[in-house]
N, CA, C and O atoms as a printed pandas DataFrame, in Angstrom:
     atom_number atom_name residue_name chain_id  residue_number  x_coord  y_coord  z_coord
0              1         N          UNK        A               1   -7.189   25.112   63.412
1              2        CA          UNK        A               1   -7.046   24.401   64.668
2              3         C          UNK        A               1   -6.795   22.911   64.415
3              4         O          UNK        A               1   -6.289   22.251   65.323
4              5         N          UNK        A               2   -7.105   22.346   63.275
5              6        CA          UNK        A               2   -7.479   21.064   62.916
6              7         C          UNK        A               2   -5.657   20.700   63.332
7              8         O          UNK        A               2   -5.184   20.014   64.238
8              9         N          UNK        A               3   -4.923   21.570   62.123
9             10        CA          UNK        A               3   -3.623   21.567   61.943
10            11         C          UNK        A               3   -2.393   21.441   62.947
11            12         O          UNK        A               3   -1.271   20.939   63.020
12            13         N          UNK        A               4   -3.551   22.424   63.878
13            14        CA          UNK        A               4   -2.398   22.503   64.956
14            15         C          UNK        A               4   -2.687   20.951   66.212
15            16         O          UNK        A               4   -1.930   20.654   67.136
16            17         N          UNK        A               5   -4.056   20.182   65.802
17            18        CA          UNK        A               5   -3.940   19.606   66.705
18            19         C          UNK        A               5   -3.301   18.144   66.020
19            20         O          UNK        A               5   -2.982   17.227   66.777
20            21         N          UNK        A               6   -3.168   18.031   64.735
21            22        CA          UNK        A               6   -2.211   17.509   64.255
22            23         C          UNK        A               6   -0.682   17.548   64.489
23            24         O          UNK        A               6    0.153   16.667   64.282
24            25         N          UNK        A               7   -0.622   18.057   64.686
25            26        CA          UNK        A               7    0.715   18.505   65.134
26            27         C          UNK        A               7    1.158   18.533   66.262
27            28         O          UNK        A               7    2.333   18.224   66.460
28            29         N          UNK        A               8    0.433   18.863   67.151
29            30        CA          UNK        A               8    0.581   17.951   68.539
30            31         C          UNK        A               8   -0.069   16.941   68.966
31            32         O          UNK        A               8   -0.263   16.763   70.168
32            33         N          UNK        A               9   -0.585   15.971   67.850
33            34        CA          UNK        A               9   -0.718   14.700   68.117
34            35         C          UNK        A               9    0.886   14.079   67.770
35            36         O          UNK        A               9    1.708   13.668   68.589
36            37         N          UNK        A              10    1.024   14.173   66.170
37            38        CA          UNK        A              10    2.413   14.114   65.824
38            39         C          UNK        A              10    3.759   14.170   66.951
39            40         O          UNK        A              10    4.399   13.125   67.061
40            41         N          UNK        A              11    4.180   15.339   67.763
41            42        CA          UNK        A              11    4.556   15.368   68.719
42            43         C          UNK        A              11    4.468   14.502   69.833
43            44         O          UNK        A              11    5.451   14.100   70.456
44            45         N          UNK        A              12    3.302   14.215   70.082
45            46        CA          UNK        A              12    3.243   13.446   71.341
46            47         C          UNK        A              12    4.051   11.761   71.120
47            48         O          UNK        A              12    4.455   11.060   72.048
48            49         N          UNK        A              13    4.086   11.589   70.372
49            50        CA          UNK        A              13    4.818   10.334   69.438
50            51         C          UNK        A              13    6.405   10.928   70.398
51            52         O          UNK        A              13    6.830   12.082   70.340
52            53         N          UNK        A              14    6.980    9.901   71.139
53            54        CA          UNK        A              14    8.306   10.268   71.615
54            55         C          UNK        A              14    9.442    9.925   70.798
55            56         O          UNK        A              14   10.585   10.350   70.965
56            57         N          UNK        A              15    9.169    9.366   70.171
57            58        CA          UNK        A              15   10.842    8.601   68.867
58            59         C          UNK        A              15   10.342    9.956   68.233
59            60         O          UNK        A              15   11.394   10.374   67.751
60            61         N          UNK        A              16    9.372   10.902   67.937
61            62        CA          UNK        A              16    9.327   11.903   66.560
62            63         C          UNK        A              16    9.907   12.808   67.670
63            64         O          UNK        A              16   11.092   13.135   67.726
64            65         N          UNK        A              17    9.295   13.044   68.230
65            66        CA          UNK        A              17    9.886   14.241   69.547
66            67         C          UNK        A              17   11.408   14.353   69.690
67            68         O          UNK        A              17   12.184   15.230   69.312
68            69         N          UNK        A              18   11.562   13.435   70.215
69            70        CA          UNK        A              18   13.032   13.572   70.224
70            71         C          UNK        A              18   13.710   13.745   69.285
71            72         O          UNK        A              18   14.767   14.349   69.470
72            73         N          UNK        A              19   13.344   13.256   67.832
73            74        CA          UNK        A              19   13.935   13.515   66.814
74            75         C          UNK        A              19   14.011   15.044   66.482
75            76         O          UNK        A              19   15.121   15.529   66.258
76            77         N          UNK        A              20   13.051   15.718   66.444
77            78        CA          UNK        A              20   12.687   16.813   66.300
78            79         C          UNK        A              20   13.803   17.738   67.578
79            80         O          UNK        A              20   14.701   18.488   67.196
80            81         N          UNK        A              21   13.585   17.553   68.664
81            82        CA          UNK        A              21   14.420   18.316   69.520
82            83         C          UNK        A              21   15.676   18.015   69.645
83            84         O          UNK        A              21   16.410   18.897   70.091
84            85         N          UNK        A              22   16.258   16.702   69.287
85            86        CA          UNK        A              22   17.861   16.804   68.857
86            87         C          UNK        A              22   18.454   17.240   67.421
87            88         O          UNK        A              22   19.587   17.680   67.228
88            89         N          UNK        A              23   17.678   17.074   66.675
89            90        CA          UNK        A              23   17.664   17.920   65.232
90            91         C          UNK        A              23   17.658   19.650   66.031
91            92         O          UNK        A              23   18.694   20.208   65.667
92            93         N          UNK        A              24   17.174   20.191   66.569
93            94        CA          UNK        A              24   16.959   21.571   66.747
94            95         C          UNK        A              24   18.091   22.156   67.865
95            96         O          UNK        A              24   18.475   23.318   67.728
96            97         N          UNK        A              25   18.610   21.333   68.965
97            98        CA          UNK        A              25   19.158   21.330   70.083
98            99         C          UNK        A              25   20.619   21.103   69.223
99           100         O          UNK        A              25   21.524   21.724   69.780
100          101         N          UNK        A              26   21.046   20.416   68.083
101          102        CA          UNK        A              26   22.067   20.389   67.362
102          103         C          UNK        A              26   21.929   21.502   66.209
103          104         O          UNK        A              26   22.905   21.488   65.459
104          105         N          UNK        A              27   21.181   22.240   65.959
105          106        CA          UNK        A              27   21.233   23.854   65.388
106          107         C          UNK        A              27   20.743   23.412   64.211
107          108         O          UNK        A              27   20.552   24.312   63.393
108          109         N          UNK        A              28   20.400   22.002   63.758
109          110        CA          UNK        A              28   20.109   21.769   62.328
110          111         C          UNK        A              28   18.693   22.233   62.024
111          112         O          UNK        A              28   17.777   21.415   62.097
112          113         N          UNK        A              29   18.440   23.603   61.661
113          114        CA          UNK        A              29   17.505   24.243   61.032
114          115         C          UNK        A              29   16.789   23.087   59.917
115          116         O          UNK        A              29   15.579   22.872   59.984
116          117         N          UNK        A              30   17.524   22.486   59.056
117          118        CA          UNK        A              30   17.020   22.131   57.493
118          119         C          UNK        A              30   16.230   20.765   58.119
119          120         O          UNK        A              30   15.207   20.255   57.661
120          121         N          UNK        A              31   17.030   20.314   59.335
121          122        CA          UNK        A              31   15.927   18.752   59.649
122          123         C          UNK        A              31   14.874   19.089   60.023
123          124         O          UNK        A              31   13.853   18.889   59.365
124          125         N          UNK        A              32   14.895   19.685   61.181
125          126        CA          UNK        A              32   13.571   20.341   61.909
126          127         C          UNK        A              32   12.526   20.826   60.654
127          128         O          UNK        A              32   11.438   20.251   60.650
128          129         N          UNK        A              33   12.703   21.565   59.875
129          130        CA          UNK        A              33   11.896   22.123   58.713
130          131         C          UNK        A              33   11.430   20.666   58.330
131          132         O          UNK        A              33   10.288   20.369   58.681
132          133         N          UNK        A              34   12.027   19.904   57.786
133          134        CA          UNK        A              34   11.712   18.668   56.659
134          135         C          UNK        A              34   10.410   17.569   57.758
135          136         O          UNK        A              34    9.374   16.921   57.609
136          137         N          UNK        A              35   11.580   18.055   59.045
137          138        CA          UNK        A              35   10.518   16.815   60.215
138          139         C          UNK        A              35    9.112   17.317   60.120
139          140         O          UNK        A              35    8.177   16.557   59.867
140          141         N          UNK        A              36    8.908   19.098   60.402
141          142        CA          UNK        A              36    8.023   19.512   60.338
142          143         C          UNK        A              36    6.634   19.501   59.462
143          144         O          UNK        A              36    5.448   19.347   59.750
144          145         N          UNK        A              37    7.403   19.750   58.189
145          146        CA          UNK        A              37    6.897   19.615   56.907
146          147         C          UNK        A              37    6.430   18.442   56.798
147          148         O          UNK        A              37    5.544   18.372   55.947
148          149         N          UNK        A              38    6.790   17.016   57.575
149          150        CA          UNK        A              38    6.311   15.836   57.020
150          151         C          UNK        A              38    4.946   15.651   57.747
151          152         O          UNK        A              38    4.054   14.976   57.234
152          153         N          UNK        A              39    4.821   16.191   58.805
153          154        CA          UNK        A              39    3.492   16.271   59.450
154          155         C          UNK        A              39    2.040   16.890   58.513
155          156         O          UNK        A              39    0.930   16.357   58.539
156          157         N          UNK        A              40    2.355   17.936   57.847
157          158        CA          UNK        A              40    0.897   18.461   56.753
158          159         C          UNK        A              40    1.222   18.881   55.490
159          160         O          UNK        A              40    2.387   19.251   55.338
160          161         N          UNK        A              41    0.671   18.909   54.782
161          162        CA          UNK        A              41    0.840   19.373   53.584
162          163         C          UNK        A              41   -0.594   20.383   53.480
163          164         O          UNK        A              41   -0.861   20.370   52.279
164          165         N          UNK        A              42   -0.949   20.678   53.725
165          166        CA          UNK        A              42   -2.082   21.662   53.704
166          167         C          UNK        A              42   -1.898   22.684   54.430
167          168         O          UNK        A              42   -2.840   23.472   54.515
168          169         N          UNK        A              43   -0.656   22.973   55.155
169          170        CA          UNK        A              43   -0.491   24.353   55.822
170          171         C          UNK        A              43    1.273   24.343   55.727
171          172         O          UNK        A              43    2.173   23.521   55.555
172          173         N          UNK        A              44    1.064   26.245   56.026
173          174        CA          UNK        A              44    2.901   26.136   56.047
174          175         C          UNK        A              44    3.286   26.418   57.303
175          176         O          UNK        A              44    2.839   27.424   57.854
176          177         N          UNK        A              45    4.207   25.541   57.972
177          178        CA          UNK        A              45    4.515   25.255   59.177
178          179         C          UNK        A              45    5.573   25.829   59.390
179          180         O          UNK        A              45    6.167   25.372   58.414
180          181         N          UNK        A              46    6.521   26.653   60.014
181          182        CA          UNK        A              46    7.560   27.138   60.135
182          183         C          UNK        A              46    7.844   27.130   61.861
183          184         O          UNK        A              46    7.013   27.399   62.728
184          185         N          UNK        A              47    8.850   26.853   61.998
185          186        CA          UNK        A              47    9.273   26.767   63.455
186          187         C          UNK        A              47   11.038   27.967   63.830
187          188         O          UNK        A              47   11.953   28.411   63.136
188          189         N          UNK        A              48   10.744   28.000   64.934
189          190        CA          UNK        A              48   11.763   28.737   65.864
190          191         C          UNK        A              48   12.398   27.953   66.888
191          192         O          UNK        A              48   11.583   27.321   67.560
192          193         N          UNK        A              49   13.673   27.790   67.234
193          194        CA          UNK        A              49   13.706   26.793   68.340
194          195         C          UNK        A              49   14.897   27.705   69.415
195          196         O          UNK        A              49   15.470   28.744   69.089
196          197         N          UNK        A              50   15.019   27.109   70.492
197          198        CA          UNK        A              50   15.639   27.704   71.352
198          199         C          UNK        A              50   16.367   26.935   72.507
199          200         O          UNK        A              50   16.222   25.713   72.472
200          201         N          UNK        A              51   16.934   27.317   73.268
201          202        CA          UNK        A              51   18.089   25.629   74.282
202          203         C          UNK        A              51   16.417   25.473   75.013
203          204         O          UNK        A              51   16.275   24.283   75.295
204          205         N          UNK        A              52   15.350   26.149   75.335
205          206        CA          UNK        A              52   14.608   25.459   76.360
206          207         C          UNK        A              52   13.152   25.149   75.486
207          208         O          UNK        A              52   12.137   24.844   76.113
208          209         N          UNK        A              53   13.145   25.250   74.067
209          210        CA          UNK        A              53   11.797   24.940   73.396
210          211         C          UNK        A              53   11.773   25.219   71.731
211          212         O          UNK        A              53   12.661   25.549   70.945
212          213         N          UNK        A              54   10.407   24.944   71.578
213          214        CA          UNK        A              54   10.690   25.360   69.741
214          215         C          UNK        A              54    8.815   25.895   69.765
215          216         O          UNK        A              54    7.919   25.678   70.581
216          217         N          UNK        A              55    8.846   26.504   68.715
217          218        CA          UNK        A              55    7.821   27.438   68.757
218          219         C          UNK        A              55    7.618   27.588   67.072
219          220         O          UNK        A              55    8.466   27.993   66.277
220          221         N          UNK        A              56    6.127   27.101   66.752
221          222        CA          UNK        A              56    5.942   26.206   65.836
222          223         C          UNK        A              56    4.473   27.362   65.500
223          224         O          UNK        A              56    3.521   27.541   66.260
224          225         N          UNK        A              57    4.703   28.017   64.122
225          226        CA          UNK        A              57    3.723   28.828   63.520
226          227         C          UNK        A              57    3.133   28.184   62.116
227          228         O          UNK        A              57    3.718   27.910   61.068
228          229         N          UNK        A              58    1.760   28.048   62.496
229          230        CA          UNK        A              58    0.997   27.393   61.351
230          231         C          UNK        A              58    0.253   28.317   60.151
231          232         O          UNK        A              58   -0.728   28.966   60.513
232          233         N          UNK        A              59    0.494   28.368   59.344
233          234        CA          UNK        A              59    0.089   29.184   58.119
234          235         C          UNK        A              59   -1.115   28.311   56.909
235          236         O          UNK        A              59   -0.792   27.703   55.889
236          237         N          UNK        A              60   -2.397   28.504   57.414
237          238        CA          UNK        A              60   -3.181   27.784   56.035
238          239         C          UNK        A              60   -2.439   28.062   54.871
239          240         O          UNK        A              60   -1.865   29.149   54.804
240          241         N          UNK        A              61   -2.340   27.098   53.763
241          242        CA          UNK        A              61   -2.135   26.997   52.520
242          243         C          UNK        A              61   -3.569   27.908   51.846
243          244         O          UNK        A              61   -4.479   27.177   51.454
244          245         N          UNK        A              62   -3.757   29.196   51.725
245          246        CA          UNK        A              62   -4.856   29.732   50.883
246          247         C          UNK        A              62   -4.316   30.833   50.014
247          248         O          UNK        A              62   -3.390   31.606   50.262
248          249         N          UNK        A              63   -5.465   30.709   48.398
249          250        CA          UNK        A              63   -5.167   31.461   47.431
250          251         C          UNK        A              63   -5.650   33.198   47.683
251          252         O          UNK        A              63   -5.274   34.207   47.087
252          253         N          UNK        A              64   -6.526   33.044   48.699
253          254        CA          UNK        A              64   -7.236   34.266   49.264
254          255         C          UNK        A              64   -6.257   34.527   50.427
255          256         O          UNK        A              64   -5.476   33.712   50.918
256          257         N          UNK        A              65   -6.497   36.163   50.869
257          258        CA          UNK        A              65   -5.978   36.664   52.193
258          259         C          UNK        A              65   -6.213   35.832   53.239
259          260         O          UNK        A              65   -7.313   35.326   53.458
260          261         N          UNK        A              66   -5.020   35.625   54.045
261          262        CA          UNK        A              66   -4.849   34.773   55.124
262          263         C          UNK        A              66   -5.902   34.806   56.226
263          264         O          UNK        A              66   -5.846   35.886   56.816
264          265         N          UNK        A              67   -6.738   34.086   56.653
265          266        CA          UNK        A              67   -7.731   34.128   57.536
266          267         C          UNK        A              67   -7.305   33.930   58.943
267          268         O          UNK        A              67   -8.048   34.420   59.794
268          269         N          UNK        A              68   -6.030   33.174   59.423
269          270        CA          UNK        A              68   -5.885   33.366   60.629
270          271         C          UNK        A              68   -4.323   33.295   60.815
271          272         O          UNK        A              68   -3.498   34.139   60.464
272          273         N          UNK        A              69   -4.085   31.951   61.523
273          274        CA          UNK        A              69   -2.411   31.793   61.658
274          275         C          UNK        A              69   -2.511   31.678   63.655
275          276         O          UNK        A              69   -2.956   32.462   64.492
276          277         N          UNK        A              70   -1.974   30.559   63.743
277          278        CA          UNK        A              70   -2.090   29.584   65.039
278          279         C          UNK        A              70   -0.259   29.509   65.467
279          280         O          UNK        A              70    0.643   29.309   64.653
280          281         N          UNK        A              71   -0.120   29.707   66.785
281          282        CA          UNK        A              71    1.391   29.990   67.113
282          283         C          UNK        A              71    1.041   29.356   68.344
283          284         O          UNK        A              71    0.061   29.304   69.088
284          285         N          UNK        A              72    2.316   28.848   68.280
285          286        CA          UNK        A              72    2.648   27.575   69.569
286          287         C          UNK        A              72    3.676   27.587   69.844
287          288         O          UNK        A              72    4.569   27.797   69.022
288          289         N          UNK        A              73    3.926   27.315   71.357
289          290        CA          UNK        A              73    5.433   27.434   72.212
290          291         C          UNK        A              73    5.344   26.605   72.592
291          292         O          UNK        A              73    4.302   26.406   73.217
292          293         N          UNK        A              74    6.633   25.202   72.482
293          294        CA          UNK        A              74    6.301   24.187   73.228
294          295         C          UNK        A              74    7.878   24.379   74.253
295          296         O          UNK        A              74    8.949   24.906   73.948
296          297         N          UNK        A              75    7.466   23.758   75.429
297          298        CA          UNK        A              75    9.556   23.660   76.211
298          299         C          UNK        A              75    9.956   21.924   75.952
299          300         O          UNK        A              75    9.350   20.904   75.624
300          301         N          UNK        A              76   10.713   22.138   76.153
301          302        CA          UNK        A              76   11.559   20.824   75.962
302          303         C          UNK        A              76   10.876   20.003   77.429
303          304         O          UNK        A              76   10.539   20.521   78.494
304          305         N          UNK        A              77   10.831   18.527   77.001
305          306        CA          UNK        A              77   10.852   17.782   78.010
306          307         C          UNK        A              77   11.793   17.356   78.858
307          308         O          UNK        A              77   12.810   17.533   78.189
308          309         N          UNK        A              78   12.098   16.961   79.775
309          310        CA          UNK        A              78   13.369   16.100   80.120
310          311         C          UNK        A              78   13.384   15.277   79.861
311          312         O          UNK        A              78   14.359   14.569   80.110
């Protein structure tokens, strides 16, 4: 949870936001990943995006079986 509320703190930042949703809204998969990625290094973050949102799955970094995994749908702002 820690992760994910990192991550929508991160988000709430509007210069990152937008970056993030015109990177995704222009189909560029590899920015969105890198934008993503720059937010944690302690979990693996993988996202989905779509014309009305992006949808953002958090994966702990563990050497043991995965204990949970946190999924988020966000929509685009205007």
């Amino acid at each position: 949870m820690e992760e994910g509320y990192k991550i929508l703190n991160r988000l709430s930042d509007h210069a990152f936001a937008v970056q993030v949703m015109t990177a995704a809204q222009a189909g560029n998969k590899q920015e969105v990943d890198r934008l993503m990625k720059s937010i944690s290094s302690r979990s693996k973050i993988s996202s989905e995006f779509s014309p009305s949102g992006i949808g953002i799955t958090v994966d702990p970094l563990v050497e043991t079986d995965p204990c949970c995994k946190l999924a988020m749908f966000l929509k685009w702002g205007k």
